[in-house]
N, C-alpha and C positions, 0 to 999 in steps of 0.2 A: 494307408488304408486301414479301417477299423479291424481289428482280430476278431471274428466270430469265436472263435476257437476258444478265447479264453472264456469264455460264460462257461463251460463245464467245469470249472471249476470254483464257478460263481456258487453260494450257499445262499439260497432265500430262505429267510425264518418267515415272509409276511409272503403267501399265495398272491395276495394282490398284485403284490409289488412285479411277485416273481412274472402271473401274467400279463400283468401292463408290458413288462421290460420285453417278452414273446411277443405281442402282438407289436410295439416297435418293431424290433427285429423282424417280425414279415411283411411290414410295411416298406420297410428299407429294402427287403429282397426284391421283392414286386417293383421296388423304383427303382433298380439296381442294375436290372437287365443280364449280370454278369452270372453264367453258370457258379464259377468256383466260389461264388458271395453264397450262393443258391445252395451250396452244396454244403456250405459250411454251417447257414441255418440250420439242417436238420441234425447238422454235430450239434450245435449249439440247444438243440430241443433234445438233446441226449438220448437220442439213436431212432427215435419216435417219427413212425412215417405212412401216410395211409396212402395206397395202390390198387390197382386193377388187379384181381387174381389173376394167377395163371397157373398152366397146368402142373405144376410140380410144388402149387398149394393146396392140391387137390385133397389128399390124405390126413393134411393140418385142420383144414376147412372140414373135414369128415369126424375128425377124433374131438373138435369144438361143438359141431352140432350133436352129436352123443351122447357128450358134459349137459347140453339144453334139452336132449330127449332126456335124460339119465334122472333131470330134474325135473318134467314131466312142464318145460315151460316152449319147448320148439317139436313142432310135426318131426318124424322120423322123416327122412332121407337115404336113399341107397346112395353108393357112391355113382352107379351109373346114372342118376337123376343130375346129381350136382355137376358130373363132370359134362354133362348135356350144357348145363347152362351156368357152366363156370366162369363165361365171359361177364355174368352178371353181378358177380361177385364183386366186393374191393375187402381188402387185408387192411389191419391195422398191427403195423409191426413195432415193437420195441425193441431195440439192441440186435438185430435183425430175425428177433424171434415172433412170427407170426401169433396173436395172443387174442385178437377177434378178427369178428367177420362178419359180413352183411348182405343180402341180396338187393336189387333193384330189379326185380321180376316185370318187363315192358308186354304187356298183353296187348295192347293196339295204343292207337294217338290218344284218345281218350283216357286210359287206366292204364297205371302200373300199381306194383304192389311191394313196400319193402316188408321182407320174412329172412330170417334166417339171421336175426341179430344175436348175436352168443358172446360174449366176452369171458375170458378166462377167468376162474373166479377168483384165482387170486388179483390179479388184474382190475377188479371189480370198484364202484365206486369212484373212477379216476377221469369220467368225462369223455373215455373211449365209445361208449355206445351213442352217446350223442356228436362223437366227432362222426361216426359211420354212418349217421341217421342223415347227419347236414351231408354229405358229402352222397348219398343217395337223392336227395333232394334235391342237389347240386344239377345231379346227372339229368334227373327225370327236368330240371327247368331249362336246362340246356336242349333238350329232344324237343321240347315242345308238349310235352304230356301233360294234360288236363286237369287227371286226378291224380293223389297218391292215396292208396288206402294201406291199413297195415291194422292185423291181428292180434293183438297183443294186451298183456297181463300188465306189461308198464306206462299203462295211459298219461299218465304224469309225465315222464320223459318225452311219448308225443305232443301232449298238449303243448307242451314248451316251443313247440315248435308247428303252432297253430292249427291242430289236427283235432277236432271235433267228433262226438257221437251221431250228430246229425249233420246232415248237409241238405238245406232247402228242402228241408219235412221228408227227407228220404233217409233211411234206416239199414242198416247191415244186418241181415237176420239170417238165424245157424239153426240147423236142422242137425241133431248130433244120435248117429245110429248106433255108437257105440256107446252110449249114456246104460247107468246102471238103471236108472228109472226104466220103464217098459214105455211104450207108447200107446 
């Protein structure tokens, strides 16, 4: 049987390479059926693994969105808000250190909403906010959900993943009470 195990100690100098040889690898796992092949893949993604939050990511998920109020780019959050709707959550963990995080907010069949993308900023730049974005995307096509809409300063990272300012001459429009302007 092939060694998972040894890619950690495989060095790619070419990104390309190193992701082709990853997407192999999850190819083979998914046609593999076998847990411990399964288990070995995400050794072999070196230690890299996205999950459903759960309650004892509650405090991790709390001190990331902070990092995104702190930088005036994510709504403030109590921790009693997020642990309401922590089951909405998924974790992107490295080396079993939780480092972002994402919501899939389901408001009826029709809408959901992803908010609450934060990635660590040293972290930053490495394709985690879009691995959290598809894997929200994931969820809401799996439910049956209509639309996804999402808030956000990084339009470019959605567009990439076919999300629009307009949809059928309808428009998102923001009423902002807290604006310095007067009204």
């Amino acid at each position: 049987m092939f060694n998972v195990y040894s890619t950690e100690r495989w060095i790619f100098n070419d990104k390309k390479l190193e992701a082709r040889w990853y997407r192999l690898l999850k190819a083979l796992v998914r046609s593999s059926g076998n847990w411990w092949f399964s288990k070995g893949f995400f050794v072999a993604l070196k230690g890299k693994m996205i999950r459903k939050a759960k309650l004892k990511d509650l405090k991790i998920i709390y001190s990331l969105l902070q990092e995104g109020v702190n930088s005036e780019k994510v709504l403030k959050r109590s921790i009693n808000e997020i642990k309401k709707v922590i089951n909405s959550f998924f974790v992107y963990e490295e080396e079993n250190k939780v480092v972002g995080c994402c919501s899939l907010e389901i408001y009826s069949q029709k809408v959901a909403e992803i908010r609450s993308l934060v990635v660590s900023s040293e972290y930053r730049n490495r394709g985690i906010g879009s691995i959290l974005v598809k894997k929200c995307l994931d969820e809401a096509k799996s439910k049956g959900i209509y639309q996804v809409l999402s808030i956000t300063d990084k339009s470019e990272l959605f567009e990439r993943f076919g999300f629009k300012t307009e949809v059928e001459e309808k428009h998102a429009m923001f009423l902002n009470f807290n604006s310095k302007k007067q009204l």
